[in-house]
SEFIZA-3560 file (N, C-alpha, C; in Angstrom, 3 decimals):
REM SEFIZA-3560
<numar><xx>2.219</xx><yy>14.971</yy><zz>6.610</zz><atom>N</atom></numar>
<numar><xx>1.688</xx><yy>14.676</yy><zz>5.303</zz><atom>CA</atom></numar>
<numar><xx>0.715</xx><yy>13.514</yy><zz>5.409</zz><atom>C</atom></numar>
<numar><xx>0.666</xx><yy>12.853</yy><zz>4.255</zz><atom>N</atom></numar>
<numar><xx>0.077</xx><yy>11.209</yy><zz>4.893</zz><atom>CA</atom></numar>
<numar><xx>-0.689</xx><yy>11.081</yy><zz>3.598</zz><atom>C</atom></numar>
<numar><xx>-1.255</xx><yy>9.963</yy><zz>2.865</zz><atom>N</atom></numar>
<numar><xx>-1.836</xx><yy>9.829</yy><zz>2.015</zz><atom>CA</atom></numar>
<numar><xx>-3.504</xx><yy>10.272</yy><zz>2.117</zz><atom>C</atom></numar>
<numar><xx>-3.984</xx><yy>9.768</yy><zz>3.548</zz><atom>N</atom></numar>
<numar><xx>-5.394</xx><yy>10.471</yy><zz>3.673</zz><atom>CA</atom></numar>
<numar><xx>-5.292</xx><yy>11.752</yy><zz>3.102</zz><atom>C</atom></numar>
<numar><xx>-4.538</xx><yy>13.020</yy><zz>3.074</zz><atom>N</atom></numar>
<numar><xx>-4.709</xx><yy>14.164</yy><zz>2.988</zz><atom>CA</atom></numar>
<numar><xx>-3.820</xx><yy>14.561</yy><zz>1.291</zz><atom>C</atom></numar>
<numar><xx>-3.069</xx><yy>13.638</yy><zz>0.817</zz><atom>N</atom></numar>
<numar><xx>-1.970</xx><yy>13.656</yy><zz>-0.052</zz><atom>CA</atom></numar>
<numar><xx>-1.871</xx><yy>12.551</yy><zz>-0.947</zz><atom>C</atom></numar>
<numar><xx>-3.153</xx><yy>11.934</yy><zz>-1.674</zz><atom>N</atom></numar>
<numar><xx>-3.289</xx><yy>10.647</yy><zz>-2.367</zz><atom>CA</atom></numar>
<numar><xx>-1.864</xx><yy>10.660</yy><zz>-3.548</zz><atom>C</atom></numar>
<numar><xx>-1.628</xx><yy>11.694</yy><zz>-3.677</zz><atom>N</atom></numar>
<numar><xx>-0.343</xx><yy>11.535</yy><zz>-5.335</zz><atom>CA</atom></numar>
<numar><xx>0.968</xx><yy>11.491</yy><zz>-4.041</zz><atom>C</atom></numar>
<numar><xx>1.160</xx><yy>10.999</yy><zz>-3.519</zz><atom>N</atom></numar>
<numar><xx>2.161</xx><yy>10.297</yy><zz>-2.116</zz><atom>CA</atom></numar>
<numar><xx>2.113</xx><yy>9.101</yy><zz>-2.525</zz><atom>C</atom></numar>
<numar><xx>1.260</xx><yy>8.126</yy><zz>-3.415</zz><atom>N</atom></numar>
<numar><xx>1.020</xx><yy>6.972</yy><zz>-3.143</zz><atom>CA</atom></numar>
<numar><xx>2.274</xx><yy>6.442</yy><zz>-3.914</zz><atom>C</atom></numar>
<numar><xx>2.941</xx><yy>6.713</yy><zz>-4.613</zz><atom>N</atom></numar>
<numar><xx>4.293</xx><yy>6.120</yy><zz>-5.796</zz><atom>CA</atom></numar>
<numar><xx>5.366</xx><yy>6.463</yy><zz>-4.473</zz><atom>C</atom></numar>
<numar><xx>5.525</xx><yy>7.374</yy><zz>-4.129</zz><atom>N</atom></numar>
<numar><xx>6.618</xx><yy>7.289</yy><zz>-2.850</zz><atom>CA</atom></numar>
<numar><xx>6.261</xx><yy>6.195</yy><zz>-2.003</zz><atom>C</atom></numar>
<numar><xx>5.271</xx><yy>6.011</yy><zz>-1.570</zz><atom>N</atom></numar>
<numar><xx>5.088</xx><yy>5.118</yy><zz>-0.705</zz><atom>CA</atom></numar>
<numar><xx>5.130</xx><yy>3.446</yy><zz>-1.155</zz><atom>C</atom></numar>
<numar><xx>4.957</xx><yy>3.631</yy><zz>-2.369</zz><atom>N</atom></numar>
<numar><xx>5.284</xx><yy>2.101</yy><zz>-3.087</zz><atom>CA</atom></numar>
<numar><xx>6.920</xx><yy>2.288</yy><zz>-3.417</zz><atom>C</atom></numar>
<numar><xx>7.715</xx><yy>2.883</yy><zz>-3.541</zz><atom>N</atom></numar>
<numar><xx>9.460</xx><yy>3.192</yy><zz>-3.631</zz><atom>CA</atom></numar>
<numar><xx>10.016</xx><yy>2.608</yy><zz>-2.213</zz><atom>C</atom></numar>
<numar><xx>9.197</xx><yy>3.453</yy><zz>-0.956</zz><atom>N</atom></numar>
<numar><xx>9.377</xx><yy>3.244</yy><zz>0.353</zz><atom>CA</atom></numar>
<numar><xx>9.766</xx><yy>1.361</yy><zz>0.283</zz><atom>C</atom></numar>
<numar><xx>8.813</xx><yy>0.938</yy><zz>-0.118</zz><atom>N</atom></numar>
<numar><xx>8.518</xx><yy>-0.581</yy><zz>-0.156</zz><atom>CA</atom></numar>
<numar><xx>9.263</xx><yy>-1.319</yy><zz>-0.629</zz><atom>C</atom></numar>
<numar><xx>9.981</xx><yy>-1.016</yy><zz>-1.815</zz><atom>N</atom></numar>
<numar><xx>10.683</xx><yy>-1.602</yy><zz>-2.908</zz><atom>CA</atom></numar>
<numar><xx>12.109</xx><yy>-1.572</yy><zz>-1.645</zz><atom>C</atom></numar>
<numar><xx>12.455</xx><yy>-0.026</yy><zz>-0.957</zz><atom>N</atom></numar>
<numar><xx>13.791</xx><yy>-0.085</yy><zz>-0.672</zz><atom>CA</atom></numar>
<numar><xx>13.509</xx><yy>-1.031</yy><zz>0.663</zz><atom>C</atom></numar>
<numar><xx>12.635</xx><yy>-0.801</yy><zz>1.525</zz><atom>N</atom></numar>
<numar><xx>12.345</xx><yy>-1.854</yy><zz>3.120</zz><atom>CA</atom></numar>
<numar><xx>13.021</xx><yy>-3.309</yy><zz>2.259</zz><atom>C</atom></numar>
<numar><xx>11.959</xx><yy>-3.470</yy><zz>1.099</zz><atom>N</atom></numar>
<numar><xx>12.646</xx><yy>-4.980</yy><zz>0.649</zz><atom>CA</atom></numar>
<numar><xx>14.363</xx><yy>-5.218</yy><zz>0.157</zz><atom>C</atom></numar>
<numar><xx>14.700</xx><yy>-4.322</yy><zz>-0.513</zz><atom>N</atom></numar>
<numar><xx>16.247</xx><yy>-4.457</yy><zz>-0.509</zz><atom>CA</atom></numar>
<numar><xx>17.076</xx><yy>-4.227</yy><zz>0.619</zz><atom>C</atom></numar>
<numar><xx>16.615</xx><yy>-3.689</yy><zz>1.809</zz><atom>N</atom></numar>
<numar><xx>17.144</xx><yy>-4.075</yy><zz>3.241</zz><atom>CA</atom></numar>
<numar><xx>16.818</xx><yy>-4.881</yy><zz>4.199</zz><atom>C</atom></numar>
<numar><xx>16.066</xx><yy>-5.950</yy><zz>3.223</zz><atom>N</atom></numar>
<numar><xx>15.635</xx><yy>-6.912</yy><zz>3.371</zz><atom>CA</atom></numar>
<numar><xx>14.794</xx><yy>-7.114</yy><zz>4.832</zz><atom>C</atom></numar>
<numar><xx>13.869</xx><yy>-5.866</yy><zz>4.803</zz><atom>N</atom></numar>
<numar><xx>12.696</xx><yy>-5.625</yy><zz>5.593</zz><atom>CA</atom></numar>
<numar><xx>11.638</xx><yy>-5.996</yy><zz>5.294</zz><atom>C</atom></numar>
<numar><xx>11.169</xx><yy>-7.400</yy><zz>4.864</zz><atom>N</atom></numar>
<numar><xx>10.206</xx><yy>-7.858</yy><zz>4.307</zz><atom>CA</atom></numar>
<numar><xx>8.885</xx><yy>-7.444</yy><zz>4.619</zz><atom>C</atom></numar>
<numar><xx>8.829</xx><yy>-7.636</yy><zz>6.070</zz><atom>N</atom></numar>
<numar><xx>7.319</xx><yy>-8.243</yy><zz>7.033</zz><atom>CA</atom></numar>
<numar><xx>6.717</xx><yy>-6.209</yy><zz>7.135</zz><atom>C</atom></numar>
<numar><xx>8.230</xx><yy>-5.555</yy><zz>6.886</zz><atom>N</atom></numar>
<numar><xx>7.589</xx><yy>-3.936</yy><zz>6.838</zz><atom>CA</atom></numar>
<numar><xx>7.083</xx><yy>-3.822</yy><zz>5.730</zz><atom>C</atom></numar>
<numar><xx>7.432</xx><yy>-3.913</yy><zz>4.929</zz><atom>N</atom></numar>
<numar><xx>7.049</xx><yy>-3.666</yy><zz>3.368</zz><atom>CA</atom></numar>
<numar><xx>5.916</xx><yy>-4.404</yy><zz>3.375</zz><atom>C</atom></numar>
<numar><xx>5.426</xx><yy>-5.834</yy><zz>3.581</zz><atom>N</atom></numar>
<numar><xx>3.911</xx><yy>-6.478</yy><zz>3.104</zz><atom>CA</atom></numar>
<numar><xx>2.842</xx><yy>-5.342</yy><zz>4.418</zz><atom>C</atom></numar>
<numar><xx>3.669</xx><yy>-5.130</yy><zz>5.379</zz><atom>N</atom></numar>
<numar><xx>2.549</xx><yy>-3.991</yy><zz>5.997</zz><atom>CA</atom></numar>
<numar><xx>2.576</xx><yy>-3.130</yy><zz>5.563</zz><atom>C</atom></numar>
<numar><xx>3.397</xx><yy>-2.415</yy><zz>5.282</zz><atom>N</atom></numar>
<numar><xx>3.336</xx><yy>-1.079</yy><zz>4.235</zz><atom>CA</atom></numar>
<numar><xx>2.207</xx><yy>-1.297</yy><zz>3.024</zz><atom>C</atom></numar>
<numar><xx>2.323</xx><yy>-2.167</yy><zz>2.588</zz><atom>N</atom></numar>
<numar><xx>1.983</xx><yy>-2.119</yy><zz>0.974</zz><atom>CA</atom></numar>
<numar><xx>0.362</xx><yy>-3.023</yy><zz>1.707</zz><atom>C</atom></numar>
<numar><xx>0.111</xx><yy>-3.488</yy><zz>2.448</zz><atom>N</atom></numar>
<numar><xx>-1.265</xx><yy>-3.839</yy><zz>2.536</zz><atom>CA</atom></numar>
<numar><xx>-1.883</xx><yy>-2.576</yy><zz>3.072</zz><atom>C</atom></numar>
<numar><xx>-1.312</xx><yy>-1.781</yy><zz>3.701</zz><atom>N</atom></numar>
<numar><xx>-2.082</xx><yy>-0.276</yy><zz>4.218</zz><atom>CA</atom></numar>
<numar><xx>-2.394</xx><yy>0.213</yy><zz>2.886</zz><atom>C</atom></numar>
<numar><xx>-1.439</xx><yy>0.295</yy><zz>2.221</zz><atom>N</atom></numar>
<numar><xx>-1.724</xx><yy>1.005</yy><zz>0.787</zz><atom>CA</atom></numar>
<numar><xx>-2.747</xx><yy>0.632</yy><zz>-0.123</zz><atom>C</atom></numar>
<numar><xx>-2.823</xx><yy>-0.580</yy><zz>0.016</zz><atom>N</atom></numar>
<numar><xx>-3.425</xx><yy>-1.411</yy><zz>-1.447</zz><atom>CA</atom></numar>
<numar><xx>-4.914</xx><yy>-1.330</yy><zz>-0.372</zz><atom>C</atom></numar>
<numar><xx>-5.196</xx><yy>-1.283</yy><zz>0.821</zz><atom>N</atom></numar>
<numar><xx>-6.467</xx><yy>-1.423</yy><zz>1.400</zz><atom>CA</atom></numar>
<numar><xx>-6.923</xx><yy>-0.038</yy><zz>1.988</zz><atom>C</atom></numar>
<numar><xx>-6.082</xx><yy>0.254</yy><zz>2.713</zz><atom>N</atom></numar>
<numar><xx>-6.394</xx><yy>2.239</yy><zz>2.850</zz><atom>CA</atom></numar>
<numar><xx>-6.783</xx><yy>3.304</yy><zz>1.461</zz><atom>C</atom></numar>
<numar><xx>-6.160</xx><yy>2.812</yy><zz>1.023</zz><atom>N</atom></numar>
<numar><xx>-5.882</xx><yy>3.779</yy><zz>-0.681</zz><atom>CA</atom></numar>
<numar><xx>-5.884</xx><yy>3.297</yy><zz>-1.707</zz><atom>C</atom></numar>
<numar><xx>-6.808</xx><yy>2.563</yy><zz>-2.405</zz><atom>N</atom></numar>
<numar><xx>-7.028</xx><yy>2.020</yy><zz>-3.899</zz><atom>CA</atom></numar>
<numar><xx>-7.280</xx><yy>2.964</yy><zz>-5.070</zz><atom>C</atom></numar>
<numar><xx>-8.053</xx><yy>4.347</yy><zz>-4.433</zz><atom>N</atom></numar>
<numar><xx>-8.200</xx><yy>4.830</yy><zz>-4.827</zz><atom>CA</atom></numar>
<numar><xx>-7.249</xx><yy>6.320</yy><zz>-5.495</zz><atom>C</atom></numar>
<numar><xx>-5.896</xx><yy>5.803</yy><zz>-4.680</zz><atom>N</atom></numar>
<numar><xx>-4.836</xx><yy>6.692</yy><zz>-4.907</zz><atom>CA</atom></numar>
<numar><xx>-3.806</xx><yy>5.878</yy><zz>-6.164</zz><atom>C</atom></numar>
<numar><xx>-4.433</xx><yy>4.965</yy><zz>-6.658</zz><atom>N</atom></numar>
<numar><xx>-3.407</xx><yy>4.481</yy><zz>-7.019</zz><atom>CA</atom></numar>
<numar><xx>-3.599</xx><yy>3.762</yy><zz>-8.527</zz><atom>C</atom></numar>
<numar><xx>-2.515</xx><yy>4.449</yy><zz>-9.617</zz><atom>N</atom></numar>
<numar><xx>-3.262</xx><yy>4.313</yy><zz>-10.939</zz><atom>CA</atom></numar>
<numar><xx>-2.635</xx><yy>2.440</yy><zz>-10.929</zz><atom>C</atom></numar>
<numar><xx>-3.372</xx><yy>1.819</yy><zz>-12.211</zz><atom>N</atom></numar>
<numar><xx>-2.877</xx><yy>0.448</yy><zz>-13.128</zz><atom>CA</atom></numar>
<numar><xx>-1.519</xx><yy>0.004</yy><zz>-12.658</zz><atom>C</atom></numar>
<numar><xx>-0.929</xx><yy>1.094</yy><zz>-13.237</zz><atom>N</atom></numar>
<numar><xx>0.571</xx><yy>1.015</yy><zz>-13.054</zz><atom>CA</atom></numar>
<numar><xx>1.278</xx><yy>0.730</yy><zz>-11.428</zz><atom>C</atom></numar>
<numar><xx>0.636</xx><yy>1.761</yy><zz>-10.725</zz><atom>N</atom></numar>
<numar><xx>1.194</xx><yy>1.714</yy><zz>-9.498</zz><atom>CA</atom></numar>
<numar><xx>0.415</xx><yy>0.333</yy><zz>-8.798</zz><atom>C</atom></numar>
<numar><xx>-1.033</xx><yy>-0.084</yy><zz>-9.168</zz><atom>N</atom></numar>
<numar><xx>-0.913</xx><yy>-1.503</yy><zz>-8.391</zz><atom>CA</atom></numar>
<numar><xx>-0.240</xx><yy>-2.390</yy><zz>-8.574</zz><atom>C</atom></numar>
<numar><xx>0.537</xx><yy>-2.705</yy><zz>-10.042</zz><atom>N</atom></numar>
<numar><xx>1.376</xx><yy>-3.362</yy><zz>-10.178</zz><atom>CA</atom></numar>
<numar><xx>2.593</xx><yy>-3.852</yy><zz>-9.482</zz><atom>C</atom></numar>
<numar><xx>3.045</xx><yy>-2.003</yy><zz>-9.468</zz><atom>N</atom></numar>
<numar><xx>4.107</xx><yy>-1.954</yy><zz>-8.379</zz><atom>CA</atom></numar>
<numar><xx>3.992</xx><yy>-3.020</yy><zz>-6.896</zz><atom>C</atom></numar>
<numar><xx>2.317</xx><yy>-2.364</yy><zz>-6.415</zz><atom>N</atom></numar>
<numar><xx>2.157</xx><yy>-2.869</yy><zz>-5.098</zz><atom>CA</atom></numar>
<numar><xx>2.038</xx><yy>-4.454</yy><zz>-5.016</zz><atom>C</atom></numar>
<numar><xx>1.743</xx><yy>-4.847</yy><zz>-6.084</zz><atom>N</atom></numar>
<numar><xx>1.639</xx><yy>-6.568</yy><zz>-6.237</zz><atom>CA</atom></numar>
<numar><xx>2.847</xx><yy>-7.136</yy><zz>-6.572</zz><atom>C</atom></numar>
<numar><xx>3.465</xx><yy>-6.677</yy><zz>-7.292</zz><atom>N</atom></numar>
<numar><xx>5.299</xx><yy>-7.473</yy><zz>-7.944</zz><atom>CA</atom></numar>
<numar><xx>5.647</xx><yy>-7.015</yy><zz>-5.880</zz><atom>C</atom></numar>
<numar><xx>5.940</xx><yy>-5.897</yy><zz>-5.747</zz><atom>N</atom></numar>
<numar><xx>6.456</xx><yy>-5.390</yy><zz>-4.428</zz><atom>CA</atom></numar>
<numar><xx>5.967</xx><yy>-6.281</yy><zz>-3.217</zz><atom>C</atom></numar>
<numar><xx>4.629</xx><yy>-6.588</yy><zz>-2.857</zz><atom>N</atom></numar>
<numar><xx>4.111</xx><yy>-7.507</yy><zz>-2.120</zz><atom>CA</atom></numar>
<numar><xx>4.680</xx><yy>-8.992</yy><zz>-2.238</zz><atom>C</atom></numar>
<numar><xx>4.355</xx><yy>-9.347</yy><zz>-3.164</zz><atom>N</atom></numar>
<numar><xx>4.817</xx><yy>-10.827</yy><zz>-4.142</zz><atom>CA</atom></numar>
<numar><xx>6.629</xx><yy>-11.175</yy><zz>-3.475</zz><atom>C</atom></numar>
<numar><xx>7.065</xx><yy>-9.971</yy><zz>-4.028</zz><atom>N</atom></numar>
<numar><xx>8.799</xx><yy>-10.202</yy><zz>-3.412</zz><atom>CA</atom></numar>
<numar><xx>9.014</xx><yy>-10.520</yy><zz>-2.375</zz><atom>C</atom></numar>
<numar><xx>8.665</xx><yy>-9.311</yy><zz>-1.141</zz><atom>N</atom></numar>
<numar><xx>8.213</xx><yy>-9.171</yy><zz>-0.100</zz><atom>CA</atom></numar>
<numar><xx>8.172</xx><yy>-10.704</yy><zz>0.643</zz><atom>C</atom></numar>
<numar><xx>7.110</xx><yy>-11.305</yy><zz>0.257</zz><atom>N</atom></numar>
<numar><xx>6.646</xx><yy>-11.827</yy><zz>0.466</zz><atom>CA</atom></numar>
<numar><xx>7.210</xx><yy>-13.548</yy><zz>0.326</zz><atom>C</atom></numar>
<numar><xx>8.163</xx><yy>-13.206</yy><zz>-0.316</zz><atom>N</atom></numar>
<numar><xx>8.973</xx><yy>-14.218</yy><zz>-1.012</zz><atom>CA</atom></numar>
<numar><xx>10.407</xx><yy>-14.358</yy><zz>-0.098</zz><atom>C</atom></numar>
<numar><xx>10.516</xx><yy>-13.281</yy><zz>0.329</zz><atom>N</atom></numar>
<numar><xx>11.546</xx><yy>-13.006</yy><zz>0.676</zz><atom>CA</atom></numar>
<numar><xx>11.334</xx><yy>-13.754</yy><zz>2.232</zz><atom>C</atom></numar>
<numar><xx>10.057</xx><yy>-13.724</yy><zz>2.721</zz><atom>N</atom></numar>
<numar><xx>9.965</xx><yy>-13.942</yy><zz>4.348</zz><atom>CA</atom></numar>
<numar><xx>9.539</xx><yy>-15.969</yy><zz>4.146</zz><atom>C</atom></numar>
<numar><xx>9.361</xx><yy>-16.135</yy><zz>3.009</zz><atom>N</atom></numar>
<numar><xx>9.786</xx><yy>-17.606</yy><zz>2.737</zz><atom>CA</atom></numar>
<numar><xx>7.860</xx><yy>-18.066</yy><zz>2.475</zz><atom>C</atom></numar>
<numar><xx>6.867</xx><yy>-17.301</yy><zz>1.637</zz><atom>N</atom></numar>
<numar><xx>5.767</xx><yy>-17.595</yy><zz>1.827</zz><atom>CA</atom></numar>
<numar><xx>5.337</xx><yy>-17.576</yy><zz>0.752</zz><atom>C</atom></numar>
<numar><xx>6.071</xx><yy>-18.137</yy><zz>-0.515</zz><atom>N</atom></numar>
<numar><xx>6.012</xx><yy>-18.369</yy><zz>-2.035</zz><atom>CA</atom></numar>
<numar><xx>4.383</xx><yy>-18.452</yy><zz>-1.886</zz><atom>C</atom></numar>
<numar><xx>3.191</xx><yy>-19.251</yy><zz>-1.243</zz><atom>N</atom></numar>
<numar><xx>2.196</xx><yy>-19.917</yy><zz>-1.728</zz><atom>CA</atom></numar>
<numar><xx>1.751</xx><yy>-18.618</yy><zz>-1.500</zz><atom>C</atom></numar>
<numar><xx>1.679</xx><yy>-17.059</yy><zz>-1.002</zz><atom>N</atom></numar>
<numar><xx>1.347</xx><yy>-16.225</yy><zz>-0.642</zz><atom>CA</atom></numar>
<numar><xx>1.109</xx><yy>-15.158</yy><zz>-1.495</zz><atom>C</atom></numar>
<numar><xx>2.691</xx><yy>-15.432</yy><zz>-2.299</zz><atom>N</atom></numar>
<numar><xx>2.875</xx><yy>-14.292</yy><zz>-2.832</zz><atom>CA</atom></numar>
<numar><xx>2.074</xx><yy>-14.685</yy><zz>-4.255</zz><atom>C</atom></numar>
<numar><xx>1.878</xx><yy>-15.919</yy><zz>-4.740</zz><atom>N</atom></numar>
<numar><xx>1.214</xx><yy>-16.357</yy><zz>-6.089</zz><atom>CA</atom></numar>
<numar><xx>0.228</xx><yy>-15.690</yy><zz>-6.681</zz><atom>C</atom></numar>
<numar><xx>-0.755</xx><yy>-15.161</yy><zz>-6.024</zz><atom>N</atom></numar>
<numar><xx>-2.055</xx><yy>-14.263</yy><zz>-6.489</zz><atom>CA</atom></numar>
<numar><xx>-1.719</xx><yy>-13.010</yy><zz>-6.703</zz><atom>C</atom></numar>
<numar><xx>-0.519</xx><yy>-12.171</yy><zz>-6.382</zz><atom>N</atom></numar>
<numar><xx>0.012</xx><yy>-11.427</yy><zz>-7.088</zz><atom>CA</atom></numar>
<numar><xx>0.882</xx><yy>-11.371</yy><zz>-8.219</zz><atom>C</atom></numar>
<numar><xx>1.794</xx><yy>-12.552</yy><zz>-8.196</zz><atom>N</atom></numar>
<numar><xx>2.538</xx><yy>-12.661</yy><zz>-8.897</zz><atom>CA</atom></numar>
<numar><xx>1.213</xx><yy>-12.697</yy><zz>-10.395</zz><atom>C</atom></numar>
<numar><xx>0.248</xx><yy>-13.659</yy><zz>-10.219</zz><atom>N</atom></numar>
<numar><xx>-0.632</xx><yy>-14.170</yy><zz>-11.376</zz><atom>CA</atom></numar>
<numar><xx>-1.477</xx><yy>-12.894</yy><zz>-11.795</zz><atom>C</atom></numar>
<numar><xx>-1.648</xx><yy>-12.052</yy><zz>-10.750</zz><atom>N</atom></numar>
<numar><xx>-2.497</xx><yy>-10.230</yy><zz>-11.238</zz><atom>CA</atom></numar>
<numar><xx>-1.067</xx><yy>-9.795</yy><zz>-12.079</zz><atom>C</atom></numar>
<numar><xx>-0.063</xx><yy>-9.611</yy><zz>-11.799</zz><atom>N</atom></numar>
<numar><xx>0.979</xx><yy>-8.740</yy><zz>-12.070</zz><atom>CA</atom></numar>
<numar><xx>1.261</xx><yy>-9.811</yy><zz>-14.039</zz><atom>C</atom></numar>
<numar><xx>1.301</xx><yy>-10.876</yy><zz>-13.584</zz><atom>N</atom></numar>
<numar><xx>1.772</xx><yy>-12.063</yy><zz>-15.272</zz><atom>CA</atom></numar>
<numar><xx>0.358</xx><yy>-11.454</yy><zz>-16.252</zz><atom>C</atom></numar>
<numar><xx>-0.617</xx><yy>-11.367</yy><zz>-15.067</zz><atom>N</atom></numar>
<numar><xx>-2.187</xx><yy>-11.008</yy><zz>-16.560</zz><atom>CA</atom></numar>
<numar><xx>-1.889</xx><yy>-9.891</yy><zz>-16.864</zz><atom>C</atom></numar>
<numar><xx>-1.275</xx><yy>-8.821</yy><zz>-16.527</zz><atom>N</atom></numar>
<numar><xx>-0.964</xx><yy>-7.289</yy><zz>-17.188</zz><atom>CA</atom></numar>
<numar><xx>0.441</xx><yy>-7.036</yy><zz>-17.406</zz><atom>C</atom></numar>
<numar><xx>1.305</xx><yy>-7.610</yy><zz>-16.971</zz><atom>N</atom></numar>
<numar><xx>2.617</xx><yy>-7.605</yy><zz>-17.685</zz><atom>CA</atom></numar>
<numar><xx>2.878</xx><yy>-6.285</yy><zz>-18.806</zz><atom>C</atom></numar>
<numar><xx>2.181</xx><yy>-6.749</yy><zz>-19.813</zz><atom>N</atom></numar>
<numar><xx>2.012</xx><yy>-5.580</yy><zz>-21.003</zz><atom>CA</atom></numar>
<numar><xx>1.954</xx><yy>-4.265</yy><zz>-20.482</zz><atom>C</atom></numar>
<numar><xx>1.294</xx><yy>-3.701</yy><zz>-19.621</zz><atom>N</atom></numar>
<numar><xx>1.099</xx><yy>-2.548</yy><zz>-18.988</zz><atom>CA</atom></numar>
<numar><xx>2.346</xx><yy>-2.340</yy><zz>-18.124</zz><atom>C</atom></numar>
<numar><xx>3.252</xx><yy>-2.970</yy><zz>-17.835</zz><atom>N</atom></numar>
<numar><xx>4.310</xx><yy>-2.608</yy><zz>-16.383</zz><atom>CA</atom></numar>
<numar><xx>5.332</xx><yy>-3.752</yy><zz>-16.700</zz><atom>C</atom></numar>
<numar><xx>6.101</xx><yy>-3.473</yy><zz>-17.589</zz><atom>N</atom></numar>
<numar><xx>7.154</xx><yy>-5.027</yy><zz>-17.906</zz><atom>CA</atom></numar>
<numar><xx>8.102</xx><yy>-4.555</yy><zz>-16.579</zz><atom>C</atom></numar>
<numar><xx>8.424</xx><yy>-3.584</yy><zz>-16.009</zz><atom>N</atom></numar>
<numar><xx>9.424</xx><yy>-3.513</yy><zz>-15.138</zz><atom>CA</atom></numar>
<numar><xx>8.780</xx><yy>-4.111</yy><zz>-14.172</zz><atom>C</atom></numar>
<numar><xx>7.671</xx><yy>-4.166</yy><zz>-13.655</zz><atom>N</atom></numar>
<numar><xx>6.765</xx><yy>-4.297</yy><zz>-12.224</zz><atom>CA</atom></numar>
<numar><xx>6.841</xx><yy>-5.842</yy><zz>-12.914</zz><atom>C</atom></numar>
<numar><xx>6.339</xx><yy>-6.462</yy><zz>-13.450</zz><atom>N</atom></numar>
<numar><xx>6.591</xx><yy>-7.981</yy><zz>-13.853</zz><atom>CA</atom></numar>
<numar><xx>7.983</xx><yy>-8.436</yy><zz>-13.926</zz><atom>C</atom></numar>
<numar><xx>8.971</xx><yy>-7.531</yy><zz>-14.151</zz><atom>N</atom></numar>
<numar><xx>10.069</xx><yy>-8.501</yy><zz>-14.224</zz><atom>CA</atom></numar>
<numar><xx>11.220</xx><yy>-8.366</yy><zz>-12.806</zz><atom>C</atom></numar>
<numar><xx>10.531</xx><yy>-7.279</yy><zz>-12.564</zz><atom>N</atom></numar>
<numar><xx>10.818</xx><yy>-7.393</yy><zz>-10.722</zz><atom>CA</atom></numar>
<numar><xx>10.129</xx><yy>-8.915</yy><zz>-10.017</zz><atom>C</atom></numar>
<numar><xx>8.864</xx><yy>-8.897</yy><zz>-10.288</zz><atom>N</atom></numar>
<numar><xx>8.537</xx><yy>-9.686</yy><zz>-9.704</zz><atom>CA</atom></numar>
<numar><xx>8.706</xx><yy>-11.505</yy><zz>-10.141</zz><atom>C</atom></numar>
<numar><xx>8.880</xx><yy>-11.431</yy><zz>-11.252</zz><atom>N</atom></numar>
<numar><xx>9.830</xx><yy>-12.738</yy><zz>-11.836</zz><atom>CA</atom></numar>
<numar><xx>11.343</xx><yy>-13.089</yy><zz>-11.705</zz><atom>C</atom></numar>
<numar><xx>11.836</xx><yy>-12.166</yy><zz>-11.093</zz><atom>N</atom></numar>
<numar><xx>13.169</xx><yy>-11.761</yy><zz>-11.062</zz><atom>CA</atom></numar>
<numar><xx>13.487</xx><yy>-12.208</yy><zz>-9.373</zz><atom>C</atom></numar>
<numar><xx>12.161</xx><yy>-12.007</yy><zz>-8.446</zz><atom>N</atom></numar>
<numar><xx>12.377</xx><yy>-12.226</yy><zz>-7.360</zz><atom>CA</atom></numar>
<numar><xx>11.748</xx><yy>-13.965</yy><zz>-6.526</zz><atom>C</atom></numar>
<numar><xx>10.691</xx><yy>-14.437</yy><zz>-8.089</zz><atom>N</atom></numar>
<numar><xx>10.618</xx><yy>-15.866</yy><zz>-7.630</zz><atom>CA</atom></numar>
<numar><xx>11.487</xx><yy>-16.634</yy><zz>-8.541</zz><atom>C</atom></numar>
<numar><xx>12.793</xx><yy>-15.886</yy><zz>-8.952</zz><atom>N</atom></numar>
<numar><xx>13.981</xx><yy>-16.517</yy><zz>-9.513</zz><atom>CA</atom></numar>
<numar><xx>13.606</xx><yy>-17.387</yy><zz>-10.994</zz><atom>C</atom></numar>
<numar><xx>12.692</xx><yy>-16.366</yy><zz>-11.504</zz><atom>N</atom></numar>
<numar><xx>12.694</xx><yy>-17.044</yy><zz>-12.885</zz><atom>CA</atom></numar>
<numar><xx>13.187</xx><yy>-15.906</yy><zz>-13.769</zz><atom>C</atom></numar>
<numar><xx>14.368</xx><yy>-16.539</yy><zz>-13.778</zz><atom>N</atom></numar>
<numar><xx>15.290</xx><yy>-15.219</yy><zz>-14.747</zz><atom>CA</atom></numar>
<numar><xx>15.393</xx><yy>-15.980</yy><zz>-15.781</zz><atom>C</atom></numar>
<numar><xx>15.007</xx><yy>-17.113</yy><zz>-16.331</zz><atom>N</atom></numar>
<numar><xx>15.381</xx><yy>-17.813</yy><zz>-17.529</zz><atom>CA</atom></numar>
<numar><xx>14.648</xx><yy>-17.238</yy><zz>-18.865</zz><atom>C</atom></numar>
<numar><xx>13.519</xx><yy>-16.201</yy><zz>-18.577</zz><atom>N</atom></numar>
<numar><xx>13.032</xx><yy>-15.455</yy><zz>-19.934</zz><atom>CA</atom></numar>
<numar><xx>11.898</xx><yy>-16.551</yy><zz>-20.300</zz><atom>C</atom></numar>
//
């Protein structure tokens, strides 16, 4: 398969990402999700970059590189409205659960 040939693959492949990070496969997932977000922009609606930025952002958080993950976290806080789950994943993972 592969996204070159199969662009509507691209939401599996951002899921792929989400689970690497809950098995706390960080450094796979920010490679995963930078192939995606730079191979395939064009596969990938509003919604799903969101995904790839809260998902990166975590990721990214997770391998201890907070100053890294910020420029996503701040794309993902300006559209919020469009993806409250993809924002509150990603607020959820730089531990601001206070609302």
């Amino acid at each position: 398969l592969g996204l070159d040939r199969y662009p509507e693959l691209a939401s599996l492949a951002i899921n792929r990402s989400e689970m690497l990070i809950r098995a706390s496969r960080f450094q796979d997932a920010v490679t995963a999700l930078a192939a995606l977000d730079t191979s395939h922009p064009g596969a990938l609606s509003d919604y799903g970059k969101m995904w790839v930025w809260a998902n990166r952002a975590c990721a990214l958080r997770g391998l201890g590189r907070g100053p890294e993950a910020k420029p996503d976290e701040d794309r993902v806080a300006a559209k919020a409205a469009e993806n409250w789950s993809a924002a509150t994943f990603a607020a959820a993972c730089r531990g601001d659960t206070d609302g």
